[in-house]
Rosetta silent file (secondary structure, phi, psi, omega in degrees, C-alpha in Angstrom):
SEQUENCE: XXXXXXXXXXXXXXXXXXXXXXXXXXXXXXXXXXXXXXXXXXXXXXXXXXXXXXXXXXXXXXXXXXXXXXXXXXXXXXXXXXXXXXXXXXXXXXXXXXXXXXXXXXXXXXXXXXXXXXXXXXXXXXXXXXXXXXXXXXXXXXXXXXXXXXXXXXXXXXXXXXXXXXXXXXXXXXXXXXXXXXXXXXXXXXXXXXXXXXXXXXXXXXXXXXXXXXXXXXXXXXXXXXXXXXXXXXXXXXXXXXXXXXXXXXXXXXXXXXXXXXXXXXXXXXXXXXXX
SCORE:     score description
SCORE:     0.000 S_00000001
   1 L     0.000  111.336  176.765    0.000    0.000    0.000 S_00000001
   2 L   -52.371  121.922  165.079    1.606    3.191   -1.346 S_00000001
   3 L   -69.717  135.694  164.027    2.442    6.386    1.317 S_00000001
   4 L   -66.587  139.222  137.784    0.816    9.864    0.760 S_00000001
   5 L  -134.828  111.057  179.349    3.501   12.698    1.432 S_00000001
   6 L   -91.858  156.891  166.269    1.805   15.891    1.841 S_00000001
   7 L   -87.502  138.533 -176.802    4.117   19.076    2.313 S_00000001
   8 L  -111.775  155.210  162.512    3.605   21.175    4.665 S_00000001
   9 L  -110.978  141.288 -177.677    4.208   25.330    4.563 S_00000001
  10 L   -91.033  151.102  176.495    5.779   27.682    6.713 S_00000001
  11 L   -80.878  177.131  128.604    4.029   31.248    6.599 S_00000001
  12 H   -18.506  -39.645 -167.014    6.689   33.832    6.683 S_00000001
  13 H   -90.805    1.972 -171.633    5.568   35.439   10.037 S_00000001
  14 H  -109.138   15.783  155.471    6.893   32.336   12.236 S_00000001
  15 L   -61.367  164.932 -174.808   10.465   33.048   10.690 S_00000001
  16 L   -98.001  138.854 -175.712   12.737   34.835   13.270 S_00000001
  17 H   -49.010  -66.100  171.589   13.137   38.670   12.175 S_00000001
  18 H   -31.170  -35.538  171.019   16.322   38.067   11.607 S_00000001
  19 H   -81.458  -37.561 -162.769   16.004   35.970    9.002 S_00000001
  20 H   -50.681  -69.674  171.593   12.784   37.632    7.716 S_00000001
  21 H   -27.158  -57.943 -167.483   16.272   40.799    7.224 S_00000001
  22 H   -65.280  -61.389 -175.885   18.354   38.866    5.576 S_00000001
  23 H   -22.622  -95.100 -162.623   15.695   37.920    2.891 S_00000001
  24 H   -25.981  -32.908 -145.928   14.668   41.065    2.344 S_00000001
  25 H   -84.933  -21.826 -168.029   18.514   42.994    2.648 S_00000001
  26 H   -91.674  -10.331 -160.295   19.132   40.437   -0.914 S_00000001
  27 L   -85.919  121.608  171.249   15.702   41.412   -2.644 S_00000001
  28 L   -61.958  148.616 -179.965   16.310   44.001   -5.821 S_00000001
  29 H   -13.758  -52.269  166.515   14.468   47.183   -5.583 S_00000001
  30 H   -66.846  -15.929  175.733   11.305   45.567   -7.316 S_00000001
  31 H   -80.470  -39.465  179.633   10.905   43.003   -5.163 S_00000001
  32 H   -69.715  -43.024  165.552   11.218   44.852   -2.196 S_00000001
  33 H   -48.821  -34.396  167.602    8.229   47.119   -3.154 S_00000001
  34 H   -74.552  -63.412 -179.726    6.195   43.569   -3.732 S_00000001
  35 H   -31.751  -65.170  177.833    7.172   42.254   -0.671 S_00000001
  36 L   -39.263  -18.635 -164.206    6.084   45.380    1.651 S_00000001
  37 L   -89.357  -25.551 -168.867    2.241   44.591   -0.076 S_00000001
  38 L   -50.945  -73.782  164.131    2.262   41.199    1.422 S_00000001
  39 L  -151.444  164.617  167.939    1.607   41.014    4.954 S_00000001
  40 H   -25.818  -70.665  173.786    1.476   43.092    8.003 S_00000001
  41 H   -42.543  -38.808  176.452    4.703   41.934    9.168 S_00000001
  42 H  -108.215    7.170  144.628    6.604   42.406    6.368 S_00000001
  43 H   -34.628  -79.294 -169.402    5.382   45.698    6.020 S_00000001
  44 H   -54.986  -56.819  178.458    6.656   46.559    9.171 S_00000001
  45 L   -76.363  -45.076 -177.108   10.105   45.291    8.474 S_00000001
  46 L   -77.962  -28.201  171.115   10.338   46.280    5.180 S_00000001
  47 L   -65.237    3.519  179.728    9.635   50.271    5.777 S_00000001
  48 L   -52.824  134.177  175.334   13.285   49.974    7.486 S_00000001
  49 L   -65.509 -105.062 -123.288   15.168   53.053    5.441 S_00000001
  50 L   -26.890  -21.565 -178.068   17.924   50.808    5.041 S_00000001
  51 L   -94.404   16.630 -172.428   15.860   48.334    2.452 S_00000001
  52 L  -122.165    6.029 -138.429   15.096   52.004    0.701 S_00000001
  53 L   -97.511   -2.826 -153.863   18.443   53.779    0.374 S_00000001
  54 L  -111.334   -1.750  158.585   18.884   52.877   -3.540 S_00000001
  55 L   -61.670  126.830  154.203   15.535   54.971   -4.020 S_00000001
  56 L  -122.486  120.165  165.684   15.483   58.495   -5.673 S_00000001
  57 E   -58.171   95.366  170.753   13.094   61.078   -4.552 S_00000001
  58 E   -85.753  147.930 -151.439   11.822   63.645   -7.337 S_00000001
  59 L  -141.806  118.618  159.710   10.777   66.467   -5.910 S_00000001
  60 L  -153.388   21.589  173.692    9.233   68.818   -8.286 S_00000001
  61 L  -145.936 -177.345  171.068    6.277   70.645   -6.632 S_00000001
  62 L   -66.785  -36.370  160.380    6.037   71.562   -2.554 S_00000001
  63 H     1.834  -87.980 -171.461    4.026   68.706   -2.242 S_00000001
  64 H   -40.314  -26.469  174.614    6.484   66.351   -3.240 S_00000001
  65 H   -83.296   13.398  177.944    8.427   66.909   -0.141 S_00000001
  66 H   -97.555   28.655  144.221    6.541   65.105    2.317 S_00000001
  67 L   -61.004  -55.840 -151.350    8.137   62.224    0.438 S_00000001
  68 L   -51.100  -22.204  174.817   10.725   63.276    2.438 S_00000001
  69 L  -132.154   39.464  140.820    9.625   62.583    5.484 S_00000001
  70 L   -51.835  157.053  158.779    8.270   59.116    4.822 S_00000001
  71 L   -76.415  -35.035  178.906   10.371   56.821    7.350 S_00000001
  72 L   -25.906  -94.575 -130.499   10.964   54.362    4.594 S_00000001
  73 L   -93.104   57.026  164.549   13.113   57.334    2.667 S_00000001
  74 L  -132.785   77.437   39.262   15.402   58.935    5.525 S_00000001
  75 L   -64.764   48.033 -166.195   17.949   57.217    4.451 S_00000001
  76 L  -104.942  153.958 -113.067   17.743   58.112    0.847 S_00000001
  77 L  -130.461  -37.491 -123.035   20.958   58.880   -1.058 S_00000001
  78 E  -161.105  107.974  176.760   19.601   60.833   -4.228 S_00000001
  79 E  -139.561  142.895 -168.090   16.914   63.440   -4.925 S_00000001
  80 E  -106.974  101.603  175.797   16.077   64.599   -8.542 S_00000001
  81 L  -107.536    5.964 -171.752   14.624   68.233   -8.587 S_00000001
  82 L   -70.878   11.460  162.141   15.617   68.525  -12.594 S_00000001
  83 L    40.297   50.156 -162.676   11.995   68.418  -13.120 S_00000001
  84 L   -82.654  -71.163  179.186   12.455   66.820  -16.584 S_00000001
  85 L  -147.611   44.342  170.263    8.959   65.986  -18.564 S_00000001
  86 L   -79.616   68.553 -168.401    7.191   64.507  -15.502 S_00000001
  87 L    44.318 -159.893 -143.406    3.544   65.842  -15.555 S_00000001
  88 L     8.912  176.864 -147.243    2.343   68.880  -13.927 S_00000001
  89 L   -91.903  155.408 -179.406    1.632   71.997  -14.944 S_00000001
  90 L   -41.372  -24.327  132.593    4.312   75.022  -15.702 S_00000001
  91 L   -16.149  -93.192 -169.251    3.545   76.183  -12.467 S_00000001
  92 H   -52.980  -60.188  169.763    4.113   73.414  -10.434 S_00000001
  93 H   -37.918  -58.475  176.792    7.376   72.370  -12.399 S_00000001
  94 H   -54.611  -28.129 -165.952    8.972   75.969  -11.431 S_00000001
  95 H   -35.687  -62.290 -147.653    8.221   75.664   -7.725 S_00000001
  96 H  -106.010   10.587  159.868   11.304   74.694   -6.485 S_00000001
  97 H   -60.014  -63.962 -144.507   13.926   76.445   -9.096 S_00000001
  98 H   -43.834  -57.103 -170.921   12.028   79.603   -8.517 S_00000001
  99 L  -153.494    0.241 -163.504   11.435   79.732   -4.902 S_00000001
 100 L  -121.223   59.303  179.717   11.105   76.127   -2.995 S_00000001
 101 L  -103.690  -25.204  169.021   14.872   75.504   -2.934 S_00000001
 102 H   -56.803  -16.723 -157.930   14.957   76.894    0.864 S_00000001
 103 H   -82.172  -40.393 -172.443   11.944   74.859    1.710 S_00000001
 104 H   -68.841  -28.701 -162.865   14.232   72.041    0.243 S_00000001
 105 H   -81.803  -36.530  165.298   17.177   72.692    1.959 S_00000001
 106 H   -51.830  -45.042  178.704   15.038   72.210    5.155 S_00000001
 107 H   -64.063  -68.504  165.730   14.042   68.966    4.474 S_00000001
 108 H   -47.677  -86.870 -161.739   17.801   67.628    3.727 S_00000001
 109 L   -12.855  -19.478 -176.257   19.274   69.498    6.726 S_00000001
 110 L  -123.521   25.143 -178.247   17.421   66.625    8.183 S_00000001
 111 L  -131.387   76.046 -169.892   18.446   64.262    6.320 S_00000001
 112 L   -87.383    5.798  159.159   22.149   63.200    6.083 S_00000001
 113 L   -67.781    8.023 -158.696   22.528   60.434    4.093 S_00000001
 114 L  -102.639  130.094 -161.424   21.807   62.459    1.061 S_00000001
 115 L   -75.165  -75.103 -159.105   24.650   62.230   -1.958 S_00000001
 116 E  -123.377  147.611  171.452   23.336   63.654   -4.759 S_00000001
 117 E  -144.543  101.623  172.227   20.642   66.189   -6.040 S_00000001
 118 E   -69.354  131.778  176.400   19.883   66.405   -9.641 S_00000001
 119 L   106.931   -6.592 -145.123   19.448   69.414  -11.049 S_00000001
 120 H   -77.971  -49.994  178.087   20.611   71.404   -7.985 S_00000001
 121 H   -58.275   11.419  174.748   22.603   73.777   -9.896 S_00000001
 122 H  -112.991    2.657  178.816   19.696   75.237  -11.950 S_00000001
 123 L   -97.606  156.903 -174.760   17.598   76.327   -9.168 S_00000001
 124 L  -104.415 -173.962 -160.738   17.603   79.754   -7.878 S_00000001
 125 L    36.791   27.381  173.972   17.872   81.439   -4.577 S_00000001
 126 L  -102.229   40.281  140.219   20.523   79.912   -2.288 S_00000001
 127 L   -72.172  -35.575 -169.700   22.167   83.110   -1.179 S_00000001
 128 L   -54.037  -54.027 -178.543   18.639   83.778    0.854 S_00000001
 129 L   -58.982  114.797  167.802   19.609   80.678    2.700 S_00000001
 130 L   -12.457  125.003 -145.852   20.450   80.394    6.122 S_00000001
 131 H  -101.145  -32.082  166.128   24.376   80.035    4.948 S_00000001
 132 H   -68.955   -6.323  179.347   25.155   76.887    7.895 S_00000001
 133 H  -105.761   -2.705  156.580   22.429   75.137    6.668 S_00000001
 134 H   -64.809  -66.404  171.782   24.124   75.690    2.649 S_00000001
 135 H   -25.021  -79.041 -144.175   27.256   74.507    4.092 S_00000001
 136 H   -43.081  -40.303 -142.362   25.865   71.622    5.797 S_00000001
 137 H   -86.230  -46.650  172.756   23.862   70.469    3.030 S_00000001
 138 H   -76.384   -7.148  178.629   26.223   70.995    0.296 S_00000001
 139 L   -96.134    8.587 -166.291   29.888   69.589    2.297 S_00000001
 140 L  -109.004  -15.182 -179.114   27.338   66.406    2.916 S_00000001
 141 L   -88.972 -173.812 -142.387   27.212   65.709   -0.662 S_00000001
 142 L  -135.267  -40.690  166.522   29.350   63.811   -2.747 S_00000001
 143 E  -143.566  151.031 -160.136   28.980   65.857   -5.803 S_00000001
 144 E  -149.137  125.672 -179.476   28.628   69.637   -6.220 S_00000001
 145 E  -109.279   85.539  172.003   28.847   71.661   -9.235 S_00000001
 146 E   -64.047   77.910  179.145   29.382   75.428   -7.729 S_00000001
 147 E  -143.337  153.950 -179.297   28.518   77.299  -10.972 S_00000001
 148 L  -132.014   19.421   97.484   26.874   80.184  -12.368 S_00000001
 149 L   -44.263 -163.159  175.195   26.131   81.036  -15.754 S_00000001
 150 L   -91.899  112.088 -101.147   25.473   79.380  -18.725 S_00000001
 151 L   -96.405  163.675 -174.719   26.943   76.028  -18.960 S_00000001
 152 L  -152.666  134.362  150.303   29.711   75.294  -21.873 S_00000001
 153 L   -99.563  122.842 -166.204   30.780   71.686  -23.472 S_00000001
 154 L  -117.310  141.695 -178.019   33.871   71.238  -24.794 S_00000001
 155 L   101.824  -10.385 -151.691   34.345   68.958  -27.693 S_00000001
 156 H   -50.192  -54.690 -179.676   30.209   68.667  -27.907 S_00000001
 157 H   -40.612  -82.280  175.128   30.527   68.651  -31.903 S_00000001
 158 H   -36.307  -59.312  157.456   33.317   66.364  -32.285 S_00000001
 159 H    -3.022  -69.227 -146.457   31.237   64.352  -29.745 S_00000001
 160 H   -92.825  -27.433 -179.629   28.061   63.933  -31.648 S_00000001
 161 H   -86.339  -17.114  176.758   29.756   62.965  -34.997 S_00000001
 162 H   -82.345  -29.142 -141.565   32.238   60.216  -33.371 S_00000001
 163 L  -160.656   71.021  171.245   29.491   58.531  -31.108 S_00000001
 164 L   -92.811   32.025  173.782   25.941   58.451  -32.910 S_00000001
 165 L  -104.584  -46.155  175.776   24.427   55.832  -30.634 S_00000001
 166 L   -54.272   -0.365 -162.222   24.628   58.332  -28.053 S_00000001
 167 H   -42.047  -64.488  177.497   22.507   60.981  -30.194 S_00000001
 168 H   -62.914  -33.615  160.014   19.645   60.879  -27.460 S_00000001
 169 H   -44.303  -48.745 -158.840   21.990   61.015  -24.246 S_00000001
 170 H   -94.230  -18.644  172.925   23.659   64.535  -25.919 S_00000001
 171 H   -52.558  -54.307 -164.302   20.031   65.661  -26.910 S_00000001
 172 H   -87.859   -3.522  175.266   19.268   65.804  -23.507 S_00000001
 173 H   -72.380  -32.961  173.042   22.363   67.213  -22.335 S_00000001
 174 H   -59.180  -41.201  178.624   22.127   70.005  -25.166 S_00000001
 175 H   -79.175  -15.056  161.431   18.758   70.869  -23.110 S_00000001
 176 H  -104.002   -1.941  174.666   20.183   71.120  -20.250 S_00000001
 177 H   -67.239  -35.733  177.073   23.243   72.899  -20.819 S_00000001
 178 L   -57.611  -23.069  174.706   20.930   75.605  -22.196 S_00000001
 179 L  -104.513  172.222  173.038   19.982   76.502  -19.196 S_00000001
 180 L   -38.141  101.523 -177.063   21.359   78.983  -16.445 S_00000001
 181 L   -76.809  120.072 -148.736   23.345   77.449  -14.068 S_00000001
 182 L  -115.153    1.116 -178.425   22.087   79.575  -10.738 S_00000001
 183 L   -63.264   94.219  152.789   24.564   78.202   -7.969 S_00000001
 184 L  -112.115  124.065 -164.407   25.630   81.824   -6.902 S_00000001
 185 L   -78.651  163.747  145.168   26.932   81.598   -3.347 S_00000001
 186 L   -96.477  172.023 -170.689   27.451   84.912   -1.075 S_00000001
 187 H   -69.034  -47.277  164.903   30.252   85.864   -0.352 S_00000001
 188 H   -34.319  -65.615 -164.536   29.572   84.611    3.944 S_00000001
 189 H   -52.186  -49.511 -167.283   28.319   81.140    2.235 S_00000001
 190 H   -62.518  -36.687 -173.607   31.435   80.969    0.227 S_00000001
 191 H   -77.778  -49.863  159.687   33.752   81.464    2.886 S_00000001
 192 H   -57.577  -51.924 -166.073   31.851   79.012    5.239 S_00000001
 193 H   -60.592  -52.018  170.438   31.726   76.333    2.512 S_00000001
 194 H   -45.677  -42.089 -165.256   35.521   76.736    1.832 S_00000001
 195 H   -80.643  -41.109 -179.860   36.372   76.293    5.071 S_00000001
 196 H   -45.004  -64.590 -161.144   33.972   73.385    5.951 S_00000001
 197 H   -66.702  -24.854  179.413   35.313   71.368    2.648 S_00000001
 198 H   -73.691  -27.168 -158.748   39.219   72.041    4.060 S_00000001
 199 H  -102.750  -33.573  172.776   38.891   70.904    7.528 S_00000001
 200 L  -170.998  158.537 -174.068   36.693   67.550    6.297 S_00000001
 201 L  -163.352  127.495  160.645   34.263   67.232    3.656 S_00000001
 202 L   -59.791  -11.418  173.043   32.014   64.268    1.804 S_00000001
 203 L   -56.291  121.594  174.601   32.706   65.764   -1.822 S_00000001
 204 L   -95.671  -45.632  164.500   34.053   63.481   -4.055 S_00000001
 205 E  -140.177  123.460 -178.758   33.704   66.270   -7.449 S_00000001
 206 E   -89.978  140.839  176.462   33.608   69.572   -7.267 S_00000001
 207 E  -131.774  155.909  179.361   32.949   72.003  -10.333 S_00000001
 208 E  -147.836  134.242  158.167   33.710   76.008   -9.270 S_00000001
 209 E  -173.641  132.823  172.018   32.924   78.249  -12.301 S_00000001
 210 L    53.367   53.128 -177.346   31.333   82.101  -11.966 S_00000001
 211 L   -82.323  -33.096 -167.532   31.598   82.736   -8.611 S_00000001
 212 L   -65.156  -24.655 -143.169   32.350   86.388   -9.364 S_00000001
 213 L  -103.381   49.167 -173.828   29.133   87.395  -10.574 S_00000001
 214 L   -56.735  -56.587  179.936   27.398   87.169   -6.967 S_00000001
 215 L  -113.017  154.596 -176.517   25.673   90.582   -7.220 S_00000001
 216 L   -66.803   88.295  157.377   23.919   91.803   -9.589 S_00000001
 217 H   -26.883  -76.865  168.476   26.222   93.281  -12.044 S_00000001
 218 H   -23.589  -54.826 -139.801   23.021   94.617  -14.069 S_00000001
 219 H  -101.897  -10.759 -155.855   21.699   97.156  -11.366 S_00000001
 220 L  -115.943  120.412 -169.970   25.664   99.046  -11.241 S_00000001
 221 L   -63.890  132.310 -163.524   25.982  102.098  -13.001 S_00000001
 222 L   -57.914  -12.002  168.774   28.271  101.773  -15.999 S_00000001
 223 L   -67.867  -18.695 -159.641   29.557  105.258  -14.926 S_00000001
 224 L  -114.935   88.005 -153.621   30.623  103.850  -11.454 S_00000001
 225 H   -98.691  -48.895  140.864   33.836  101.709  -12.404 S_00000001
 226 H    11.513  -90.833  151.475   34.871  101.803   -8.805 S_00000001
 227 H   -68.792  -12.839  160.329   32.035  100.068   -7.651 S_00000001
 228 H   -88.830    5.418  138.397   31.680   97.550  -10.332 S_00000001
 229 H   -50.984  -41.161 -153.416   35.017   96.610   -9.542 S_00000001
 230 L   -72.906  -18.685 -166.194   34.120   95.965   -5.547 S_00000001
 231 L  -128.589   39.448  126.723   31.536   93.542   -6.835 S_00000001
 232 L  -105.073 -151.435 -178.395   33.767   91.069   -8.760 S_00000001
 233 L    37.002   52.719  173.252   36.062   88.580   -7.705 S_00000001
 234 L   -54.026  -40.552 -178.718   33.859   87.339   -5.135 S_00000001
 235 L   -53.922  -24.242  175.384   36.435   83.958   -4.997 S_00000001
 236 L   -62.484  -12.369 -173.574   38.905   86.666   -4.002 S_00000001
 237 L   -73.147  -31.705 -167.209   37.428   87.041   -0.162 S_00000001
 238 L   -98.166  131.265  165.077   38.656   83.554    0.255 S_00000001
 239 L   -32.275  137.086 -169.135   42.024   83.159    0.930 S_00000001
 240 H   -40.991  -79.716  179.698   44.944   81.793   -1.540 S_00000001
 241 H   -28.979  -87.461  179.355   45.566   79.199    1.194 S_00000001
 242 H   -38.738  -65.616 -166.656   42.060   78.205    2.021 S_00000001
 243 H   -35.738  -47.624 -163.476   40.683   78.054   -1.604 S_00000001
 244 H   -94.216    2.425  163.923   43.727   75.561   -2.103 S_00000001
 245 H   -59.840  -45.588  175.416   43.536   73.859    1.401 S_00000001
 246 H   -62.174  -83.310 -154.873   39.388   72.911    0.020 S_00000001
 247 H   -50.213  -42.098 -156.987   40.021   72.188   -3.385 S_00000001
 248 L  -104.825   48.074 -168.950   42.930   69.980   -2.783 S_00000001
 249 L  -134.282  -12.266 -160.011   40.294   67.943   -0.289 S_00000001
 250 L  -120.996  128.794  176.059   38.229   66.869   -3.270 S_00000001
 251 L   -54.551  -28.248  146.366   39.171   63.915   -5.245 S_00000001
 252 E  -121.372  149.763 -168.743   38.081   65.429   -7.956 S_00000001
 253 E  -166.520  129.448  140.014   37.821   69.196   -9.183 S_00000001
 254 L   -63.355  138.116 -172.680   36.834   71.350  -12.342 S_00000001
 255 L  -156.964   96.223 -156.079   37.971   74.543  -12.007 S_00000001
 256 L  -121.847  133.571  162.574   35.928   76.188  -15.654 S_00000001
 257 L  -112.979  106.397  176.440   36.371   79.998  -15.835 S_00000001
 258 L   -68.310  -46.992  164.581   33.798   81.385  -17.252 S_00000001
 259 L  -107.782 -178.830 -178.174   35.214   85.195  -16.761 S_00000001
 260 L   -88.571   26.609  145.798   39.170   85.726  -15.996 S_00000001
 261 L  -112.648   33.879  160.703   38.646   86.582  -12.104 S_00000001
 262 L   -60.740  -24.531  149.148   36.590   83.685  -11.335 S_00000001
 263 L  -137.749  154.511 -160.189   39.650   82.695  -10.051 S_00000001
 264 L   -75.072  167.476 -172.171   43.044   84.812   -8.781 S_00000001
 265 L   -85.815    3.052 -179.462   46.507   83.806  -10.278 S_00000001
 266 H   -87.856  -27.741  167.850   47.294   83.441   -6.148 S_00000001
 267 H   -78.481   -9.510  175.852   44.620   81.058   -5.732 S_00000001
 268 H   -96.634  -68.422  136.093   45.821   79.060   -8.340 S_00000001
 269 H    31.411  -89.656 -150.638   49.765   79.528   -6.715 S_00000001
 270 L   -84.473   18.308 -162.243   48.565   78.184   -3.872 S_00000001
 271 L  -141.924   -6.283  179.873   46.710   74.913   -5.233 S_00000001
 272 L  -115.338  -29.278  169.328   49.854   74.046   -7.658 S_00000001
 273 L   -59.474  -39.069 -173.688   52.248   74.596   -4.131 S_00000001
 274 L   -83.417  -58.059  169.021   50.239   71.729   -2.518 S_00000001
 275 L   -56.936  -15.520 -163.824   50.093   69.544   -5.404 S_00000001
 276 L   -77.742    0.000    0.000   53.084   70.026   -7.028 S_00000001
């Protein structure tokens, strides 16, 4: 007479948490998103930031930033504000070049796992901003493009005719290079930031270009050569020594001059003594 062997199943919730972690710590991004739908339990376990940190948080209206303060996504690495052809209205989409980059800056400040921010250099207004909470936010990142004008590629041509599989990659790069790169520091900010990135800093690449044009060059009478002098060379407040004590902190560094004093020949002096 022939034996029956039925199988039996374990649910999931009599595993020991610990293991229930380990699953989960091996599960790719998509999986991890199925899992949390599952049961209670693995809800619960799964809203750990740590199974979330490979997430990036687009932030393109005010809204968007009580992503930010899900728990899931306080550990999140990466936030995309380039507001590229993601719904909402013209409106919405401006929000946080325009005016909701302090609002944004709040929200990191409390967040300190955060790397990267796409996009950051096209938004406007972080001189208004509290200048320790620029520092903090920007010596916590990994990459930082300090620039202000309008953005330049070199080689772009030669580029597009050697390497036509890439055609759509340089498309969108052509669109964003058009626009105004708005990273203008104050002079206070600049001076904090410098010093911050010298004594210890998370920056991995640095870009510096058109630091001089801090104030508004437009509004200074063309008669007053005096005072349009006082308000270039902003890079000039910070010392030879500091500028090359920072820069030579960063593993990598651009250093693009958009006019000749974005940076002094003493500041360079003093960044070719330490390297040399």
């Amino acid at each position: 007479m022939g034996q029956s062997h039925s199988q039996s199943q374990t649910h999931i919730s009599v595993l020991p948490n610990e293991v229930v972690v380990s699953i989960l710590q091996h599960l790719p991004p998509q999986e991890i998103k199925s899992a949390v739908l599952v049961c209670k339990s693995l809800r619960e376990m799964g809203e750990k930031p740590r199974f979330w940190t490979w997430a990036v948080v687009t932030v393109n209206t005010k809204d968007d930033l009580q992503k930010l303060k899900r728990p899931r996504l306080q550990m999140v690495q990466e936030i995309d504000v380039t507001q590229g052809s993601h719904g909402g209205t013209g409106v919405q989409c401006n929000w946080i070049k325009e005016e909701g980059l302090a609002d944004l800056f709040q929200v990191i400040g409390e967040i300190p796992t955060v790397k990267r921010i796409r996009g950051l250099e096209f938004c406007k207004g972080i001189q208004d901003i509290e200048p320790d909470l620029v520092v903090g936010v920007l010596n916590s990142l990994e990459e930082l493009k300090l620039c202000y004008g309008f953005a330049e590629e070199d080689g772009e041509e030669d580029e597009e005719e050697d390497d036509e599989e890439d055609e759509e990659e340089d498309e969108e790069k052509e669109q964003e290079m058009e626009q105004e790169m708005q990273m203008k520091l104050s002079t206070e900010q600049l001076e904090l930031l410098f010093t911050a990135v010298a004594e210890k800093t998370n920056l991995k690449f640095l870009q510096v270009s058109g630091q001089d044009m801090l104030k508004d060059m437009d509004k200074t009478d063309e008669t007053d050569e005096v005072d349009e002098m006082d308000q270039m060379d902003e890079m000039d407040t910070i010392s030879p020594e500091l500028f090359a004590a920072a820069v030579s902190n960063v593993e990598e560094v651009i250093l693009k001059e958009h006019f000749k004093e974005d940076i002094t020949s003493e500041q360079f002096e003093a960044l070719y003594a330490i390297i040399a």
